[in-house]
C-alpha positions as CSV (number, residue, x, y, z in Angstrom):
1,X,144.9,27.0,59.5
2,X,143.5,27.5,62.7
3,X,143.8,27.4,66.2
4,X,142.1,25.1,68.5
5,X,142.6,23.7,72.1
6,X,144.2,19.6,71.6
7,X,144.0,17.0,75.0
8,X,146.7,14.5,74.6
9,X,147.3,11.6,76.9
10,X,151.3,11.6,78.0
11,X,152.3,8.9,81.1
12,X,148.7,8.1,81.5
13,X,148.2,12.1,82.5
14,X,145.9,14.9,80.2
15,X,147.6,17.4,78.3
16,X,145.7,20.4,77.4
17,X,147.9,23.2,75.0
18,X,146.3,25.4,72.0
19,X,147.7,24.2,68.8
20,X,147.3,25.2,65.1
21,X,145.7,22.7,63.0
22,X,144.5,22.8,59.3
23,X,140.8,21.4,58.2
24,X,142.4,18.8,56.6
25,X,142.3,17.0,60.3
26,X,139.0,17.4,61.0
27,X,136.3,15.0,61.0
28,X,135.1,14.2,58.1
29,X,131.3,15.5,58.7
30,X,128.6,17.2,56.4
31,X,129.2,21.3,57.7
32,X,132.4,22.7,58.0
33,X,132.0,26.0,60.6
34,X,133.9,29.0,62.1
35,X,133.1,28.9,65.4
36,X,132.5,32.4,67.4
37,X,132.5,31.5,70.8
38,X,132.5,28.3,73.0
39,X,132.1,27.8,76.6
40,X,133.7,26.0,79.8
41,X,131.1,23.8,81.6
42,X,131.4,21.0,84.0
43,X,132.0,18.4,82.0
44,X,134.8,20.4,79.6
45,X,136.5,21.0,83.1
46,X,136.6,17.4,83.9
47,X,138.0,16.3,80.2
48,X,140.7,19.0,79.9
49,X,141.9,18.0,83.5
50,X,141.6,14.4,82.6
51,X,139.8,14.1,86.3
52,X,137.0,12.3,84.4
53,X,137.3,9.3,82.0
54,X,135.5,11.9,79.7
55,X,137.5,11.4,76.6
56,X,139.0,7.9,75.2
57,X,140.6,9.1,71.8
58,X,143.4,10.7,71.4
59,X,144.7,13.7,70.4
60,X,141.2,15.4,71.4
61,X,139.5,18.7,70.9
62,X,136.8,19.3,74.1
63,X,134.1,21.9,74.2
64,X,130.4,20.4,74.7
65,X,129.0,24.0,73.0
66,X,129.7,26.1,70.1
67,X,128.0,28.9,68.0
68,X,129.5,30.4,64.7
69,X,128.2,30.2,61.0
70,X,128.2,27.7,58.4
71,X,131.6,27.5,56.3
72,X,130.4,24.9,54.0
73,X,127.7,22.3,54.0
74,X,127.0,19.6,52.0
75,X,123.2,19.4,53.8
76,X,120.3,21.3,52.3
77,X,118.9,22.4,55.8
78,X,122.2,24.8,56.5
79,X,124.0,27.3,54.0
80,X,126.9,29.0,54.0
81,X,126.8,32.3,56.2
82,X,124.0,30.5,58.4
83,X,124.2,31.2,62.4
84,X,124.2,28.1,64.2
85,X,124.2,26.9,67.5
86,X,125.2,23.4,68.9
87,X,124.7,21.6,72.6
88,X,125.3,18.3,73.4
89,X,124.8,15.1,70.9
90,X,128.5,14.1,72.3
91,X,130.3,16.6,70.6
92,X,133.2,17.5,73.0
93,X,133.1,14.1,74.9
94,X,132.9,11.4,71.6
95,X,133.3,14.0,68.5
96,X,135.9,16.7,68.2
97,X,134.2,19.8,70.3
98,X,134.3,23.8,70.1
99,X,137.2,24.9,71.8
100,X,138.5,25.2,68.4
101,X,138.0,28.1,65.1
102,X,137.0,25.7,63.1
103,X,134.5,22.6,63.7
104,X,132.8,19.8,61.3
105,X,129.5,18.6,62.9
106,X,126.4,16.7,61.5
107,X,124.1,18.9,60.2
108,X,121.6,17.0,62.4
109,X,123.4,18.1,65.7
110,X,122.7,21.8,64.4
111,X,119.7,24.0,65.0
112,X,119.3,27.9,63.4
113,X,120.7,30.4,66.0
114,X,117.6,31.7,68.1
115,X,116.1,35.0,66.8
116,X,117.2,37.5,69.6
117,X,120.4,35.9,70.4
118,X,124.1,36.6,68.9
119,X,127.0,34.0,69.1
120,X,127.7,35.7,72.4
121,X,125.0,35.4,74.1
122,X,124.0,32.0,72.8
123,X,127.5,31.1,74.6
124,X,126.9,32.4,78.0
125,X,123.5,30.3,78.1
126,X,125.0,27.2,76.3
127,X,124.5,24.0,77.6
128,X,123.7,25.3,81.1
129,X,121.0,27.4,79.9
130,X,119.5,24.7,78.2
131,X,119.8,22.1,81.1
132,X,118.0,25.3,83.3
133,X,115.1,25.7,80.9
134,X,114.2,22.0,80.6
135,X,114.6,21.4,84.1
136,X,111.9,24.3,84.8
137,X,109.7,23.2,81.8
138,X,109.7,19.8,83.5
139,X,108.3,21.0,86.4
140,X,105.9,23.1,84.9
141,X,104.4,20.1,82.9
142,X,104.3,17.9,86.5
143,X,101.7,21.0,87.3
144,X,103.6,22.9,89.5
145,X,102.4,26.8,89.4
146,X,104.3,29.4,91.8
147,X,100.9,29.4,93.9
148,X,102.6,25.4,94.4
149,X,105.1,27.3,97.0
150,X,108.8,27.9,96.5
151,X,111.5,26.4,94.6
152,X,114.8,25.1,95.7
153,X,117.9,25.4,93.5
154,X,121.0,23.8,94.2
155,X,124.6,24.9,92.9
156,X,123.0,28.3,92.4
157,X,126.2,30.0,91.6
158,X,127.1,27.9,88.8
159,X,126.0,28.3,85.5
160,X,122.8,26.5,85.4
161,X,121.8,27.3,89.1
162,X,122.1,31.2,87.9
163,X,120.1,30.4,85.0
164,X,117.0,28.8,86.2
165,X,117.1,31.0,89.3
166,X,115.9,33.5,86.5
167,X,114.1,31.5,84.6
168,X,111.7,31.1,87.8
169,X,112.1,34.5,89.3
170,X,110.6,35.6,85.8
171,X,107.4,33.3,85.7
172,X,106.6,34.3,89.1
173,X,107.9,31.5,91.9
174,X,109.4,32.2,95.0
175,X,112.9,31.1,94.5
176,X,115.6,29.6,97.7
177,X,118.9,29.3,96.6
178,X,121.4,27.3,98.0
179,X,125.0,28.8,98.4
180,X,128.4,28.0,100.0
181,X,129.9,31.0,99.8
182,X,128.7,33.9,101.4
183,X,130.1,36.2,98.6
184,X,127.7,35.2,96.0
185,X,124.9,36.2,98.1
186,X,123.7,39.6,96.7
187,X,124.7,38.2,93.0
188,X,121.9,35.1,94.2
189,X,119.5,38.1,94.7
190,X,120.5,40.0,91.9
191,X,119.2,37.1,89.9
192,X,116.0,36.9,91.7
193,X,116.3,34.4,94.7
194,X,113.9,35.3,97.7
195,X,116.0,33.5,100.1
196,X,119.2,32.0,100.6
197,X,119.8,28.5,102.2
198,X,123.1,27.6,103.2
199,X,125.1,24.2,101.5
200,X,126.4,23.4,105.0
201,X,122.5,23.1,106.2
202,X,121.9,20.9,103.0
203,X,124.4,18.9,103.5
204,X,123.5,17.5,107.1
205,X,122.2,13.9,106.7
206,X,118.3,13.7,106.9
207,X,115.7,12.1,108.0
208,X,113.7,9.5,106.3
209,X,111.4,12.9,106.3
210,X,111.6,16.2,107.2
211,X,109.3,19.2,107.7
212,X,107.7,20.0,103.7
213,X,109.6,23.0,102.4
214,X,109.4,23.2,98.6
215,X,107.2,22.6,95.7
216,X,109.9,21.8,93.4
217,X,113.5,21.4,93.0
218,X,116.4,22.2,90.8
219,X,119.1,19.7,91.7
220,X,122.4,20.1,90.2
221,X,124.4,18.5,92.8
222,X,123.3,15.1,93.9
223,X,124.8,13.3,97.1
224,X,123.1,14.6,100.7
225,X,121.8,18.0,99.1
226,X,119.6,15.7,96.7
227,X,118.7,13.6,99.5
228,X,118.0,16.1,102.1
229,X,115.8,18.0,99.4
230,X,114.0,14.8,98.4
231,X,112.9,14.4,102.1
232,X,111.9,18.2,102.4
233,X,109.5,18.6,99.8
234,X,106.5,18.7,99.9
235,X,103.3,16.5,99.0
236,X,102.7,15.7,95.0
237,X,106.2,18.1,94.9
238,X,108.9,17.3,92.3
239,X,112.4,17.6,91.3
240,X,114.4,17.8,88.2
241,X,117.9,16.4,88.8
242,X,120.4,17.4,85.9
243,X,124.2,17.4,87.9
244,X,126.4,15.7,90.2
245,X,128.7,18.6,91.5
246,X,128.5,17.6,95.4
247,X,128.5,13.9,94.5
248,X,127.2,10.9,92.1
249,X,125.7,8.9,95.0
250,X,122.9,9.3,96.4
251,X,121.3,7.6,99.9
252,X,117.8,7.7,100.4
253,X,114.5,5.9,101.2
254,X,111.4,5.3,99.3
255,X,109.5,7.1,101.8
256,X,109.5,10.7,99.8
257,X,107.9,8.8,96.7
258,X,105.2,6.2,98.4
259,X,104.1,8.6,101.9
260,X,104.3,11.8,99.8
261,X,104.1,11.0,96.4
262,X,107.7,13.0,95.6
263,X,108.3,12.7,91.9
264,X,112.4,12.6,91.1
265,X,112.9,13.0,87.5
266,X,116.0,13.1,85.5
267,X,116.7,16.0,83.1
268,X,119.9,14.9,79.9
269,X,120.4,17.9,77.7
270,X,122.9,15.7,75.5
271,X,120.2,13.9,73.7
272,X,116.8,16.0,74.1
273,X,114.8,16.2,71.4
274,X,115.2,19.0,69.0
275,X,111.6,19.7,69.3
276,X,112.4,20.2,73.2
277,X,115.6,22.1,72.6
278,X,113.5,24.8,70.5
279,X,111.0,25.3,72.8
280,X,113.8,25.3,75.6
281,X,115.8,28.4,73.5
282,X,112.9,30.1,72.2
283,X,112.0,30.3,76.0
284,X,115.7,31.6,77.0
285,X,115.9,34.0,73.9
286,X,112.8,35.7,74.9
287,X,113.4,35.7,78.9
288,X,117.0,36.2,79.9
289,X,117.8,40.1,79.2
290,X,121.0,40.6,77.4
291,X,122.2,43.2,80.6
292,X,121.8,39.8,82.9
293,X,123.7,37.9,80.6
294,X,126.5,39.9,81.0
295,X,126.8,39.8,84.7
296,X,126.9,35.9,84.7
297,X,129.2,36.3,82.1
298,X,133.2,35.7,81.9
299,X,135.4,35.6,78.5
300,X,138.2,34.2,78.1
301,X,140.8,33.4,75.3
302,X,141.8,30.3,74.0
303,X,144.8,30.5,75.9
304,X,143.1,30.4,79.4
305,X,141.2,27.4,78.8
306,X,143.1,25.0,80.5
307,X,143.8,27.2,83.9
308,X,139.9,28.2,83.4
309,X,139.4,24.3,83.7
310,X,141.1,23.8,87.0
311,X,139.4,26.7,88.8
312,X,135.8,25.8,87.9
313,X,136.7,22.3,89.7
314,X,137.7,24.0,92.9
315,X,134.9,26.2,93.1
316,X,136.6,29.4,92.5
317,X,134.1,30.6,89.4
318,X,130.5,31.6,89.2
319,X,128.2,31.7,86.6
320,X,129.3,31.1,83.1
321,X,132.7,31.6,81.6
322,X,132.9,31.8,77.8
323,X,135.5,31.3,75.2
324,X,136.5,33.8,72.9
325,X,137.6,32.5,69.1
């Protein structure tokens, strides 16, 4: 028996309550794992609230990341006692997720916990430290260098805007942040952002083009943030958009990507290639210090889930909140 956190639908409405469950009603998959820690991102908030169609099955477990060992497999590639990791791949939007103890997963879904990394940690990086370290890899491979001039990040008080802000700081760019709350500011340093740019001056509508600020972007936001960064960066510039925080829409011209050749690439960490996930955690293993981690770090129980849910949509958490199992 063991405990996990079960979305029901009741008068068209989300429930979200911790019930006790036995592995008989898990999914039949090839490992069966005990699962350490889990985390609360974006998208868990959105399914455990039901204020995204995020789930269509019902009853439901959420939780897009897990890390634990293996139980039992009936795969070659994992044994029992194994430390795993898993991101993405729809668990915790189509397949039963990790706000649970126990989990069954494909072993192809898996890969080997990164050497310099606990359950823990793996957790407070999760899918947001993922998202962060393709998003800088991407811009990297377009050729950007930090003599290419600063970087913008958007949403940098969330989890994956506090992520790649270190990610950068650490190979050397100049880093802006942009904030809404004027509390976060020193955190934003802490992490190693030069400067801070305020959401309200982000959010003012733009001009087709406007004076050439940054090299590259982080967007996790979309809407006028996305737009107003598009028309402020810079010649041969690009930006990595992985979120829609501020909004899904976004109203722009063409003029960022034919007068200033502006690339805007997407960034999905739900269906990256394994071959990119590695590279992505072997870079966050060996680059976020376990002492940062900490201090964008809060743990929860189980029981807090649902309430942990509601106060990421409204803005009142930074950084990345973790679930203890």
């Amino acid at each position: 028996m063991f405990d996990a956190l079960i979305l029901r639908q009741q008068d068209g409405s989300t429930t979200a309550q911790v019930e006790t469950l036995s592995t008989d009603q898990l999914p039949q998959e090839d490992v069966l794992l005990a699962i350490d820690y889990s985390s609360i991102n974006y998208k868990d908030a959105l399914a455990i609230t039901g204020q995204g169609k995020i789930i269509r099955e019902f009853p439901f477990v959420p939780g897009i990341d897990l890390a634990g060992r293996v139980l039992e497999s009936a795969n070659p590639a994992f044994q029992p006692g194994d430390k795993v990791l898993l991101t993405g791949w729809g668990v915790g939007e189509r397949h039963w997720g990790g706000l649970a103890q126990r989990a069954r997963v494909k072993a192809d879904w898996l890969l080997p916990l990164p050497a310099g990394l606990d359950s823990r940690q793996a957790m407070i990086l999760g899918t947001a430290g993922l998202t962060a370290a393709l998003c800088v890899m991407a811009l990297e491979q377009h050729g950007l260098t930090p003599d290419s001039g600063p970087m913008l990040v958007t949403g940098a008080s969330g989890g994956v805007g506090s992520i790649a802000i270190t990610l950068l700081h650490a190979a050397g760019y100049e880093v802006a942040a942009v904030s809404g709350r004027q509390s976060s500011h020193d955190y934003l340093h802490q992490l190693g952002a030069d400067q801070i740019v305020t959401r309200a001056t982000m959010q003012q509508p733009s001009k087709p083009l406007e004076s050439q600020r940054w090299a590259g972007v982080i967007d996790t936001t979309g809407g006028n943030i996305l737009a107003r960064a598009l028309a402020e960066t810079r010649y041969g510039g690009c930006i990595a958009a992985c979120g829609l925080a501020a909004d899904h829409r976004l109203e722009t011209t063409v003029m960022p990507f034919i007068l200033r050749a502006v690339t805007l690439q997407g960034i999905d960490s739900v269906y990256s290639s394994k071959e990119e996930r590695k590279k992505a955690w072997n870079r966050l293993a060996k680059t976020i210090p376990s002492k940062l981690l900490d201090s964008i770090a809060n743990e929860i129980p189980l029981t807090n889930a649902a309430d942990t849910a509601h106060k990421l949509l409204q803005g009142k958490l930074r950084g990345r909140t973790i679930v203890r199992l």
